[in-house]
MARFI-144399 format. One line per 3 residues: their letters; for each residue x, y, z of N, C-alpha, C. Coordinates in steps of 0.02 Angstrom, whole numbers. Layout:
A> X,Y,Z,X,Y,Z,X,Y,Z; ...
//
This chain:
XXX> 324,415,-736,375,406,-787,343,417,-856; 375,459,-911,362,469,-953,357,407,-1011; 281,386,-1054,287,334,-1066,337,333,-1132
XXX> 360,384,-1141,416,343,-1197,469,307,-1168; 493,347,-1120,540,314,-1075,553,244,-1094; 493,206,-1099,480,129,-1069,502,92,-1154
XXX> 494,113,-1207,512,122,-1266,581,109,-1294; 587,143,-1258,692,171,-1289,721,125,-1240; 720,100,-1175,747,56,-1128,732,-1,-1175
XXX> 673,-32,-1204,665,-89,-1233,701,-94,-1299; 708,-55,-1358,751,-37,-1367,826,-41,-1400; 843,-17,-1338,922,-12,-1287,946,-71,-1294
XXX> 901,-117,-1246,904,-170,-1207,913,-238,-1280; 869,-208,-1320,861,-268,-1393,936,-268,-1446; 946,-215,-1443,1002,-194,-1504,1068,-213,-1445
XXX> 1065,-220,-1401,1127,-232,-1346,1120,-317,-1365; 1046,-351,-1359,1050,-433,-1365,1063,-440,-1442; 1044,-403,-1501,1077,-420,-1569,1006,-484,-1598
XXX> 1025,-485,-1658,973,-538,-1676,977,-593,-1665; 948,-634,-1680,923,-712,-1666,912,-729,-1567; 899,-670,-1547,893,-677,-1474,822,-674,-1465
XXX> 816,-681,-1372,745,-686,-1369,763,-663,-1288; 719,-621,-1278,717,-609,-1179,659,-630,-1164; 649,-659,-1094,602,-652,-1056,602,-643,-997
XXX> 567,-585,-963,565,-564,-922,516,-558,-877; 492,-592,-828,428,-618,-782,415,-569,-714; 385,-531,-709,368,-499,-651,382,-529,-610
XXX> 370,-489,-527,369,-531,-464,317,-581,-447; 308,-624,-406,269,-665,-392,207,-638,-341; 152,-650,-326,102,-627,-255,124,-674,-203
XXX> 130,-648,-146,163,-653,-104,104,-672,-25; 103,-719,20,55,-704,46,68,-699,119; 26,-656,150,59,-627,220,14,-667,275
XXX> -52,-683,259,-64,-741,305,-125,-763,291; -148,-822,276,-194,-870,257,-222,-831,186; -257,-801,176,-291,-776,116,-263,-702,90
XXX> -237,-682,162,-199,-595,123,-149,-601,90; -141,-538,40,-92,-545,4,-41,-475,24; 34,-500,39,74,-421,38,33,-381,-17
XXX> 66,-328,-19,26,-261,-75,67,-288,-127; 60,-300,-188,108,-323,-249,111,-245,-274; 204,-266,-277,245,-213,-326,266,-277,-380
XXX> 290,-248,-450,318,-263,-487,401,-273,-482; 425,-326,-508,510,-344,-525,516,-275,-535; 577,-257,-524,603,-192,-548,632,-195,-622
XXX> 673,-254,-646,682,-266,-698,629,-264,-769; 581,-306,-740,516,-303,-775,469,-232,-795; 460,-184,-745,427,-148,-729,489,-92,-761
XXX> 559,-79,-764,611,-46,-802,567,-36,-859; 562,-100,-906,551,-122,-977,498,-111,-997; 449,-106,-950,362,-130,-975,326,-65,-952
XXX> 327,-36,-891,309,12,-853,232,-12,-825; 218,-96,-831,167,-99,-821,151,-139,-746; 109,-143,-703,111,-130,-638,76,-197,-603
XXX> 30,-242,-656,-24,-288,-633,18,-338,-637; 5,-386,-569,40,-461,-550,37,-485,-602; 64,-545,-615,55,-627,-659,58,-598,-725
XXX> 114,-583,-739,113,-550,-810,207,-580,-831; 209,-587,-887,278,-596,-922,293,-553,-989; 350,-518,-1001,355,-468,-1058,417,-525,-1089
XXX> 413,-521,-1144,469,-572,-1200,473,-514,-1265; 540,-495,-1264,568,-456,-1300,593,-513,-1376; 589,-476,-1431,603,-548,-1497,615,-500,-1531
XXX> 694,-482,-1544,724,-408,-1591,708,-447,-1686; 679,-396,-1712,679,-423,-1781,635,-460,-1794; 577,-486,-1763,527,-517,-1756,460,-449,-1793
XXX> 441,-503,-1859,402,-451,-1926,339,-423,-1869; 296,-494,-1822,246,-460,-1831,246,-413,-1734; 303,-382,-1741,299,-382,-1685,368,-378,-1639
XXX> 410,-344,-1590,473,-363,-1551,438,-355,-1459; 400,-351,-1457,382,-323,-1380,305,-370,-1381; 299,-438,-1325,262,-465,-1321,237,-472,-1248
XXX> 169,-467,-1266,156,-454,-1168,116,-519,-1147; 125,-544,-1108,84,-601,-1075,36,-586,-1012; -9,-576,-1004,-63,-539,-941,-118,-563,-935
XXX> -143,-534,-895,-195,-566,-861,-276,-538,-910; -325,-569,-934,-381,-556,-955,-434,-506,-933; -467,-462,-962,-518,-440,-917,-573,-480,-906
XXX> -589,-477,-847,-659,-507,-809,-682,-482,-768; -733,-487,-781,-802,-431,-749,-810,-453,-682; -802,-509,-670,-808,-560,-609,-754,-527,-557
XXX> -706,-554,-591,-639,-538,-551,-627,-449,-515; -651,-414,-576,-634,-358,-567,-707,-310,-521; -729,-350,-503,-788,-327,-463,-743,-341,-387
XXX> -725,-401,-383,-676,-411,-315,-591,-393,-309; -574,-378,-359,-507,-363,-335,-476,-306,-376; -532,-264,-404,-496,-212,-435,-485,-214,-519
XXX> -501,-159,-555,-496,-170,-630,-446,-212,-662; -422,-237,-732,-375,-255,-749,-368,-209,-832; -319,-219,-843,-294,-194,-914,-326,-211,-981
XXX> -307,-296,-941,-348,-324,-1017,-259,-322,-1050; -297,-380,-1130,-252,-377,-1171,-254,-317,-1222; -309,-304,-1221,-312,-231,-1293,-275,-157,-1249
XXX> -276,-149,-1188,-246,-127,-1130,-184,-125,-1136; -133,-198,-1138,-71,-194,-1146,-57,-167,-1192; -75,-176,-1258,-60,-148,-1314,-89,-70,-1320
XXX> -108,-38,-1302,-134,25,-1322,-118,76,-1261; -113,53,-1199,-73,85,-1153,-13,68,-1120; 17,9,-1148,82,13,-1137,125,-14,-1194
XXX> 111,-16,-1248,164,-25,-1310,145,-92,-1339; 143,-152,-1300,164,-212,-1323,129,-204,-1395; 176,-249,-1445,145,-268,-1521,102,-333,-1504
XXX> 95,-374,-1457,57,-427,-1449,49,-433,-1373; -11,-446,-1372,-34,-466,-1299,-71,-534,-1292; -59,-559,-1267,-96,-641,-1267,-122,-669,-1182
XXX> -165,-709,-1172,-192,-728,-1098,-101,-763,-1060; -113,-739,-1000,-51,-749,-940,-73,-854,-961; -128,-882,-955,-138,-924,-943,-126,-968,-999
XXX> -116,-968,-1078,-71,-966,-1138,-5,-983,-1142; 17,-958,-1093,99,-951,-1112,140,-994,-1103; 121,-1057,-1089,163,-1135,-1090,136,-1136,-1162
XXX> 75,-1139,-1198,52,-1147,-1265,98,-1099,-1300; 119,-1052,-1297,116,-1008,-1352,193,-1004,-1365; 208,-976,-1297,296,-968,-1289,346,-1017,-1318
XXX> 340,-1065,-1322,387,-1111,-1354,394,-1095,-1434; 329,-1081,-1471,321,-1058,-1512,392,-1008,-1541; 386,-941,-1485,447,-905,-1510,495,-924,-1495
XXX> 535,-964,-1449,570,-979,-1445,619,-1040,-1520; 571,-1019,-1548,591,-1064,-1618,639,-1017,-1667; 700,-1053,-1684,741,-1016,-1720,769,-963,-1709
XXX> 764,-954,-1644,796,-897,-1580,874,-946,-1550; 937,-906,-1572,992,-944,-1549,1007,-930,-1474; 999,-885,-1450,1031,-858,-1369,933,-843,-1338
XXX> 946,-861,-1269,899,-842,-1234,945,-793,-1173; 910,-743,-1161,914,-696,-1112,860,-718,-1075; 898,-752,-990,848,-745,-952,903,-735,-886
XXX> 874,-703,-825,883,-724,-757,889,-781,-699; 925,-839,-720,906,-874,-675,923,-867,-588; 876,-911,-572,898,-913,-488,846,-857,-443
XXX> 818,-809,-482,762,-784,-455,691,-820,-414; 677,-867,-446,629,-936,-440,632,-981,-474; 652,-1023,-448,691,-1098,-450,603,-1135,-496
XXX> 540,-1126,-479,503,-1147,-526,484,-1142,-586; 524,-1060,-598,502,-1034,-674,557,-1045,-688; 611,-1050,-666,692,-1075,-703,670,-1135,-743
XXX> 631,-1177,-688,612,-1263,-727,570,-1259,-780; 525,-1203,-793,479,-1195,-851,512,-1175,-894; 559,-1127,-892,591,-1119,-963,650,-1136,-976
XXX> 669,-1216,-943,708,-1261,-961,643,-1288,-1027; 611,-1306,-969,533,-1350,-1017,532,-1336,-1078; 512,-1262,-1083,494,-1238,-1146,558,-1265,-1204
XXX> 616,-1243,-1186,665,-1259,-1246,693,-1331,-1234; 667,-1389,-1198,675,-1457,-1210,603,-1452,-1265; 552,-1410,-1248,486,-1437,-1296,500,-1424,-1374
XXX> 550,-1369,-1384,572,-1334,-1457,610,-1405,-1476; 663,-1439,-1448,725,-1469,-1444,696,-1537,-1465; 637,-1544,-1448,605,-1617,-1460,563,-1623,-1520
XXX> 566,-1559,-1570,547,-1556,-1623,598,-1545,-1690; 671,-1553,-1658,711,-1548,-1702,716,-1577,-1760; 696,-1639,-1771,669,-1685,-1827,617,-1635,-1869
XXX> 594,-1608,-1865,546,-1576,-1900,591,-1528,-1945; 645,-1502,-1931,702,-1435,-1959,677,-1369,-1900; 656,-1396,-1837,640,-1324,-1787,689,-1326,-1742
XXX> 735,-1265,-1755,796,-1248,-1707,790,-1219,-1661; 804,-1225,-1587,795,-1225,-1520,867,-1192,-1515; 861,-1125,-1455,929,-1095,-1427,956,-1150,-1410
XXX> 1042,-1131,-1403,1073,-1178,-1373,1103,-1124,-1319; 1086,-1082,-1307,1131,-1024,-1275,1078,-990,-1239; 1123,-1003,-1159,1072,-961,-1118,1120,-907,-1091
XXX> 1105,-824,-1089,1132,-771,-1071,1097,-747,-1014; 1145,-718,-943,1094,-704,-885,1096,-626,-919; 1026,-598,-893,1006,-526,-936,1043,-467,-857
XXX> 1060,-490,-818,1076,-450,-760,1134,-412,-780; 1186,-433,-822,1239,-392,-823,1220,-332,-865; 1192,-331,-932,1197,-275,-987,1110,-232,-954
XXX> 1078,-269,-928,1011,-235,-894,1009,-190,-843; 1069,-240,-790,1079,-175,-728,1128,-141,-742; 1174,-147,-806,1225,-97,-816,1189,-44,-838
XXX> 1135,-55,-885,1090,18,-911,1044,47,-846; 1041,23,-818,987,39,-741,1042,77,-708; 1098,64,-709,1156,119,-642,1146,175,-672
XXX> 1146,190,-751,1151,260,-772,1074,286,-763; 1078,328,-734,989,348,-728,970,438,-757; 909,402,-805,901,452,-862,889,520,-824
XXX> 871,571,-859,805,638,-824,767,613,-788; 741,588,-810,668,576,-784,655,525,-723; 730,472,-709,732,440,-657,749,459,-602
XXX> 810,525,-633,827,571,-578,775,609,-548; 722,626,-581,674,689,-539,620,648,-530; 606,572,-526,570,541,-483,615,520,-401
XXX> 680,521,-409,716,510,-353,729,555,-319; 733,627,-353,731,669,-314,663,708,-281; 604,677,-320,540,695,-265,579,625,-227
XXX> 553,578,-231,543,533,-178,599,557,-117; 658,592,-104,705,628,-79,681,673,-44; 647,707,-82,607,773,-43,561,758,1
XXX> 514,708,4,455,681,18,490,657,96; 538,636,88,577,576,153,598,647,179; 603,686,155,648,773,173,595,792,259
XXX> 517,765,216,469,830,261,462,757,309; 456,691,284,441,633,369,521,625,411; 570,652,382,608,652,435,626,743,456
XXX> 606,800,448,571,858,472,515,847,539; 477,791,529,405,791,541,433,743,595; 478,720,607,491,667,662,537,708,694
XXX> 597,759,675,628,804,733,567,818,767; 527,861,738,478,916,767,436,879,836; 420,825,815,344,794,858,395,762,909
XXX> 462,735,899,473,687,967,501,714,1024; 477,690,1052,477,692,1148,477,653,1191; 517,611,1237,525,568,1289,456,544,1283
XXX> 452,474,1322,377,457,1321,335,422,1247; 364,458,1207,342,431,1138,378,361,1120; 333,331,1095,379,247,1064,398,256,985
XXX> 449,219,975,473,224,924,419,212,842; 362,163,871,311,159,806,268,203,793; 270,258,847,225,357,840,256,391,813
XXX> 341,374,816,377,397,769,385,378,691; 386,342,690,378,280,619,298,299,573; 255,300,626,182,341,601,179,400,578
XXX> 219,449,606,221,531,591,275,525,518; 317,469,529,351,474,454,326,452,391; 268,389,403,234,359,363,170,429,335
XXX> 145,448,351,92,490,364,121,536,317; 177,570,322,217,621,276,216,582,201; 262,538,213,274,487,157,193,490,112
XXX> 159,465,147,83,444,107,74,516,78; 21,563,126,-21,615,99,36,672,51; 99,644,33,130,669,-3,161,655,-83
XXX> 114,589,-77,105,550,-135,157,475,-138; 198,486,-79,246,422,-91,180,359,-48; 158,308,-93,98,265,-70,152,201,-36
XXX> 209,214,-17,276,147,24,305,177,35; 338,158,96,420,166,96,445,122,40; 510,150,31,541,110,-2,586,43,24
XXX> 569,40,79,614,-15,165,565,17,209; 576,-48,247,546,-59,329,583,-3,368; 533,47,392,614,109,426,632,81,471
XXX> 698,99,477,728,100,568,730,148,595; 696,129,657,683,182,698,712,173,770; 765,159,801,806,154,853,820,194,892
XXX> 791,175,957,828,238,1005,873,210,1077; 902,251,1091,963,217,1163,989,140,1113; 1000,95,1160,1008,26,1125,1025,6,1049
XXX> 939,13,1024,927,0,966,960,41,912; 977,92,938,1031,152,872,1105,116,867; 1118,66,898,1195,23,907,1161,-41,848
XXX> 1095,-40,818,1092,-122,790,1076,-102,716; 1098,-112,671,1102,-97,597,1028,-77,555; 1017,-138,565,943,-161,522,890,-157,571
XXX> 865,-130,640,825,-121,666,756,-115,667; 724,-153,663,643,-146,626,601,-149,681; 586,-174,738,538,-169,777,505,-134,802
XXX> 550,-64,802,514,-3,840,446,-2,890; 483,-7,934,415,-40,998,454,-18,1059; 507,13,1048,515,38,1147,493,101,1152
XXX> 485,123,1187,472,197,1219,557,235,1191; 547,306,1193,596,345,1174,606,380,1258; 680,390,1292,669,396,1357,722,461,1328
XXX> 725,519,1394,761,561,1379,820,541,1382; 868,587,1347,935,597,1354,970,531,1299; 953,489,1259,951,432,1230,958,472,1140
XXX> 968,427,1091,1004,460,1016,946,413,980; 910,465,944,857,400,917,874,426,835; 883,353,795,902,337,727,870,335,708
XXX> 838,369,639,807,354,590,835,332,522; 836,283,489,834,258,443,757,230,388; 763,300,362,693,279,320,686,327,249
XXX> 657,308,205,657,320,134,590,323,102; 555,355,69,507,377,30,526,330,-33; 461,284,-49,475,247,-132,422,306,-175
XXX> 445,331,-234,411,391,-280,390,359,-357; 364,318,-368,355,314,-472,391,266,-447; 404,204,-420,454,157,-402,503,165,-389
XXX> 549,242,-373,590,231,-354,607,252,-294; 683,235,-264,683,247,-190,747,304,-198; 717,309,-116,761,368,-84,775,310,-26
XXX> 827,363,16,873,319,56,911,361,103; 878,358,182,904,440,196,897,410,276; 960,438,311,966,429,372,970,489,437
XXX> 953,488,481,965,544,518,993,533,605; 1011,553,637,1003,560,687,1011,615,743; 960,591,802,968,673,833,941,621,920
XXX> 938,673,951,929,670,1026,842,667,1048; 836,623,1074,783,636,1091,740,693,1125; 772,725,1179,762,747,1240,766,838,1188
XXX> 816,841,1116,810,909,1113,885,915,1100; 930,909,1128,992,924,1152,1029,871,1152; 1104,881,1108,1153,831,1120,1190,832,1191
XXX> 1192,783,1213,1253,776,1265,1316,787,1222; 1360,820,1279,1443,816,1265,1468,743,1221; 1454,691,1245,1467,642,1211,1442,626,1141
XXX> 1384,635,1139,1326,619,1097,1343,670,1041; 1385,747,1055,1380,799,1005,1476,764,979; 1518,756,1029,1576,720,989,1559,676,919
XXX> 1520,627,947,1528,577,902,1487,606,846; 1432,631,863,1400,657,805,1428,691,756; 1454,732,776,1509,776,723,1591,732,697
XXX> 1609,676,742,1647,638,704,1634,621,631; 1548,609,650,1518,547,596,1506,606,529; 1489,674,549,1480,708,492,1555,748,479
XXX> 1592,723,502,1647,766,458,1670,708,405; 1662,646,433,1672,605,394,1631,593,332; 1566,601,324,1520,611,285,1524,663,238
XXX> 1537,724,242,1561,766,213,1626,773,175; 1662,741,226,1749,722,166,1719,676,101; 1693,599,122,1665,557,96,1618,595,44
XXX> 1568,630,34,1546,668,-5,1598,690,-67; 1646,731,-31,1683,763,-84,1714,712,-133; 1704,650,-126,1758,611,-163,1726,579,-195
XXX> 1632,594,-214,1607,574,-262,1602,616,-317; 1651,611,-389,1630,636,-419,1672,607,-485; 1663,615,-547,1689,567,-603,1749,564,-589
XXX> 1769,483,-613,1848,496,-640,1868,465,-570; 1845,469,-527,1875,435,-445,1847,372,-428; 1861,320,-386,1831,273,-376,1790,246,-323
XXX> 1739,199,-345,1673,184,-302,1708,189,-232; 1762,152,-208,1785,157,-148,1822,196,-124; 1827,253,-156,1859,307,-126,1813,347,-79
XXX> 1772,357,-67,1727,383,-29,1733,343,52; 1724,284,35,1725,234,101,1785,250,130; 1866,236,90,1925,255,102,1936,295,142
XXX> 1908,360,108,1891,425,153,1882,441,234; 1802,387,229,1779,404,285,1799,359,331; 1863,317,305,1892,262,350,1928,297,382
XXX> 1984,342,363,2032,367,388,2012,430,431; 1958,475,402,1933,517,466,1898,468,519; 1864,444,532,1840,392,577,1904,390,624
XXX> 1953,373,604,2005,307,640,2042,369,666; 2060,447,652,2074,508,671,2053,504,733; 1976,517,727,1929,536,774,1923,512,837
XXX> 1921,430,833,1930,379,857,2009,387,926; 2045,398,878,2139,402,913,2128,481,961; 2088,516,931,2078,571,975,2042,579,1036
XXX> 1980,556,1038,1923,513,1078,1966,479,1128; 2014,437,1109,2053,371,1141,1999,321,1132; 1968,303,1092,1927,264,1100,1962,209,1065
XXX> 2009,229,1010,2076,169,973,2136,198,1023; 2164,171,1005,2230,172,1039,2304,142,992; 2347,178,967,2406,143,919,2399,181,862
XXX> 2437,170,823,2450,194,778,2399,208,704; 2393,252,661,2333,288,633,2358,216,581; 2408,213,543,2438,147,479,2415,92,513
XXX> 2426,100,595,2421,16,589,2334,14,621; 2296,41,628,2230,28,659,2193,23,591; 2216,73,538,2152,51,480,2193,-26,423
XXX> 2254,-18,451,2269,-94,410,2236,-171,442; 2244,-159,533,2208,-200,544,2131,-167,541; 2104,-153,536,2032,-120,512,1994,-126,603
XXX> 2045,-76,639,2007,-81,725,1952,-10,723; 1930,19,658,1887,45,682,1815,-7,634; 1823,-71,630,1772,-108,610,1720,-127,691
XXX> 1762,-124,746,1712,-155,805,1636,-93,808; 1676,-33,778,1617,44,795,1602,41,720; 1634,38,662,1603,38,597,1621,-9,544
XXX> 1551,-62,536,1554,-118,526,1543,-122,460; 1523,-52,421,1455,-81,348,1496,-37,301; 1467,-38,246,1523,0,182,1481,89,197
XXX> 1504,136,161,1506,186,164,1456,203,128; 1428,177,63,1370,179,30,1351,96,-5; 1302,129,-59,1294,103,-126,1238,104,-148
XXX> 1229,95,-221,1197,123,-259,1129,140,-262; 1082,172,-280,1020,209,-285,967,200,-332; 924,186,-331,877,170,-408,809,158,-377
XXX> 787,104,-423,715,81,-412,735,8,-365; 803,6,-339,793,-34,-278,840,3,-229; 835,-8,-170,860,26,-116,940,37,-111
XXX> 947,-30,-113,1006,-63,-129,1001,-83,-203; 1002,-41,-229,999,-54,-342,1055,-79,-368; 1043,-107,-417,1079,-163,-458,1140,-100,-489
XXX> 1219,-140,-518,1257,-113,-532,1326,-142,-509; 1371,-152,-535,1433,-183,-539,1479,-135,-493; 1495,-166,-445,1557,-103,-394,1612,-107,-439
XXX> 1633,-184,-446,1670,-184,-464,1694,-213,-566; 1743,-189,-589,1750,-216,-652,1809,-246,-682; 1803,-300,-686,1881,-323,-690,1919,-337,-639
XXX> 1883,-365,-574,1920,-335,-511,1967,-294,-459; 1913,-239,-525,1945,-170,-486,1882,-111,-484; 1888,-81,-424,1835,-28,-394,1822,25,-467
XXX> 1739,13,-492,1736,54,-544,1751,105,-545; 1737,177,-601,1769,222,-585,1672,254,-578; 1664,313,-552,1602,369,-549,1600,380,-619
XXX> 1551,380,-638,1518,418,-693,1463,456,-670; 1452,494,-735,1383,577,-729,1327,525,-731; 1267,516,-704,1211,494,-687,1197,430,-637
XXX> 1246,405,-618,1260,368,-546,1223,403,-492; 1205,374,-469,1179,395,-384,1177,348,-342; 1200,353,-275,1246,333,-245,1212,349,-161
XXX> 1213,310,-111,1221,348,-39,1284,342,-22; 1279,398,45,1341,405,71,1323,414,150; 1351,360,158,1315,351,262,1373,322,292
XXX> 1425,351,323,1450,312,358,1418,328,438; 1452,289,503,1420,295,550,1453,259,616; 1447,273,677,1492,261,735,1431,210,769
XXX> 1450,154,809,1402,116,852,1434,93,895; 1401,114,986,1438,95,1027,1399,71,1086; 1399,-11,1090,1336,-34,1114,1391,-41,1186
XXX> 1354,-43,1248,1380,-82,1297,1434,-112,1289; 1495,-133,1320,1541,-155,1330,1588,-153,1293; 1612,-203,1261,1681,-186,1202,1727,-149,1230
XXX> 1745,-139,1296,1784,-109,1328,1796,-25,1331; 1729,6,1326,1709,70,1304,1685,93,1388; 1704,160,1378,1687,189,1441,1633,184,1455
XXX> 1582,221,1501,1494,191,1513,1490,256,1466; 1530,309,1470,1488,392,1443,1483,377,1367; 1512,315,1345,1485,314,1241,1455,274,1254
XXX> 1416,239,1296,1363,174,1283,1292,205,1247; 1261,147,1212,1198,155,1180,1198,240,1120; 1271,252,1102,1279,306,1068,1267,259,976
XXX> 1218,263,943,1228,253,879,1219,310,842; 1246,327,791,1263,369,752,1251,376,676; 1224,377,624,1223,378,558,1208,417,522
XXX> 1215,446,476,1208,509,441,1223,494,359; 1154,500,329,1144,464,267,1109,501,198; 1127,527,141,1122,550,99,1136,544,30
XXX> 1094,551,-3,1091,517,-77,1113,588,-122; 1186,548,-161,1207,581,-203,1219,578,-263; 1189,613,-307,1208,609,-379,1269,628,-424
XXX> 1308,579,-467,1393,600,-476,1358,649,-550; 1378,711,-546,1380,774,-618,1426,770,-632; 1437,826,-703,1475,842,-736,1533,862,-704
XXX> 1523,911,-665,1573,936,-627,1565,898,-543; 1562,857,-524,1565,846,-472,1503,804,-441; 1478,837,-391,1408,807,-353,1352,835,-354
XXX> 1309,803,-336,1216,863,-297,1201,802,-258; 1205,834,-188,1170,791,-131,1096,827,-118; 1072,770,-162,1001,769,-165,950,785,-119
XXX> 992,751,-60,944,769,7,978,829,62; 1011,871,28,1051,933,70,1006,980,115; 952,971,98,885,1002,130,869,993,183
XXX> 873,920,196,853,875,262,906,919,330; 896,943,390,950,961,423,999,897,451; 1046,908,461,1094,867,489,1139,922,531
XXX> 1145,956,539,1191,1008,582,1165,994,626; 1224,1012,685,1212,990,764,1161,1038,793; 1170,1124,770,1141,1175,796,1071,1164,757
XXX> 1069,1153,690,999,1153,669,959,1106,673; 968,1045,702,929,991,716,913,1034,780; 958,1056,841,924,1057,878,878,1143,897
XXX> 877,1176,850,851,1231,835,786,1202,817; 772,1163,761,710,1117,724,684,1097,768; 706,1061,820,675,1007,890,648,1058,944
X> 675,1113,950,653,1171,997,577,1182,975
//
């Protein structure tokens, strides 16, 4: 990301809070995966929006109109000690000279210091409910301003959550967020390429998951952006699927659900195809149900229409498909009023795209379905699941279905970002040959 970028968001973000305000904004926490390891630390997305800066235990406090200074960084010190075992640090002369801040002060300071600004600051912008222990600290801090009121030192009385006007500027996504999302798009393009090509009966679903990771990495994406799902027979009927540990047997529909994270942001991309090479008769029905529906649903992203028109869409081809199949039965008005194609499609049709998978952004406004705007991006996955029983013939059992693509709303319309990836019935299985 381009470092001005990180500049103009801060900013944005200050002249939106107005004067006598104050933000603070606290990275994610380290996280620990078992006795002494630590998960890999990413940064808040919120935080990391504003700061562009990447090292744990850090807090950024925005103070608009503030002489010596509006952008204050709180971080971690350099030490020679430390950084012999766990990797360089920035330092405070660091924050300031490679990432903007007008002040940088020790992470370990900031019960000392912070109360400080919080003086003669009327509104605080913060997040609560993220962590219930730093909520209690910066209660602390402005009972500590509040208990000096005798002196003439005025303490906010006004707390603002920063999620609404923060993730409203995060839905619109600049140049430069777009063509980090669209590598990370491309990247997920060649590990789900790289997983038609290699699978074959016999293979387990985590050799598959490996050949996608492997793409992902030596292509510069260093995460997924999500745990993939990788489901086959069975497991392509269960949503969120993470275990990937059975064998892939012929004749069976194996799901991929997996995404490339690029510069922090994600992609979000689904596929499915046959194991064995070849759709069955059954297996090629439903498949092409799910992409005609996907494709209507497509067309109905574009300005001026609404977030749920797309879903709408792919409700009513679904429930078509379905009455044709005989797999519903009754009337087309009355099956999507009672919503009977929810037992085969249970989940919404998309939503939104960014530096989280599932990214921040208001569906709705006023309680009503927003409308598309030009720099939105969006998935669009609807999908058929037909596990055992539910009163389904045996020939749709263990059939799951999904077909998933990230789209950006233009001027004139759309760009499905990931149009590259195959999804055609003939060219998946042309690719798999």
């Amino acid at each position: 990301m381009n470092e001005k970028e990180f500049p103009r968001r801060r900013k944005r973000l200050m002249d939106m809070m107005g004067d006598e305000s104050i933000a603070i904004i606290p990275t994610a926490s380290v996280h620990i995966r078992n006795r002494d390891v630590e998960f890999p630390f990413r940064p808040d997305s919120d935080f990391y929006y504003l700061t562009g800066y990447q090292e744990p235990t850090a807090v950024a406090v925005l103070i608009p109109g503030r002489i010596s200074g509006e952008f204050v960084l709180f971080c971690r010190e350099k030490d020679a000690k430390m950084e012999t075992w766990h990797g360089r640090r920035t330092g405070l002369e660091g924050a300031c000279d490679l990432y903007g801040a007008d002040d940088a002060f020790p992470i370990d300071d900031l019960d000392d210091i912070l109360p400080g600004l919080l003086e003669g600051r009327e509104r605080i912008f913060y997040t609560m409910g993220n962590d219930q222990a730093y909520d209690q600290r910066v209660v602390g801090w402005v009972k500590q301003v509040r208990d000096m009121s005798r002196s003439g030192v005025h303490a906010p009385d006004e707390f603002i959550s920063l999620t609404h006007i923060l993730h409203e500027m995060r839905l619109y996504k600049s140049r430069q967020e777009i063509t980090a999302i669209r590598q990370a798009v491309w990247i997920s393009g060649l590990g789900h390429q790289r997983a038609m090509e290699v699978c074959r009966p016999g293979m387990t679903e985590y050799q598959i998951e490996a050949e996608l990771l492997h793409e992902f990495m030596r292509h510069g994406a260093r995460s997924p952006a999500y745990p993939p799902i990788v489901g086959s027979g069975a497991n392509s009927c269960i949503l969120h699927y993470t275990e990937n540990r059975d064998e892939l047997r012929a004749g069976d529909i194996l799901l991929i659900d997996a995404g490339a994270e690029y510069d922090f942001y994600a992609s979000d991309i689904t596929r499915s195809f046959p194991v064995s090479g070849e759709f069955s008769r059954e297996q090629e029905l439903i498949y092409e149900l799910v992409l005609s529906a996907q494709l209507a649903a497509i067309e109905q992203v574009k300005p001026g229409n609404h977030w749920n028109d797309p879903h709408d869409t792919a409700i009513e081809v679904l429930t078509d498909g379905l009455l044709e199949l005989g797999i519903l039965r009754g009337t087309r008005k009355k099956l999507i009023s009672d919503q009977a194609y929810s037992r085969y499609y249970m989940h919404r049709t998309g939503h939104w795209l960014g530096m989280d998978v599932h990214d921040v952004g208001d569906y709705k406004l006023d309680g009503e379905w927003r409308m598309l705007d030009v720099g939105m991006i969006l998935t669009v996955e609807p999908g058929l699941y037909f596990p055992p029983g539910r009163g389904l013939a045996k020939k749709w059992w263990n059939i799951g279905i999904r077909i998933e693509d990230d789209v950006l709303v233009t001027p004139t319309g759309h760009d499905v970002l990931s149009k590259h990836i195959p999804k055609g019935v003939a060219e998946i299985e042309r690719l798999m040959s």
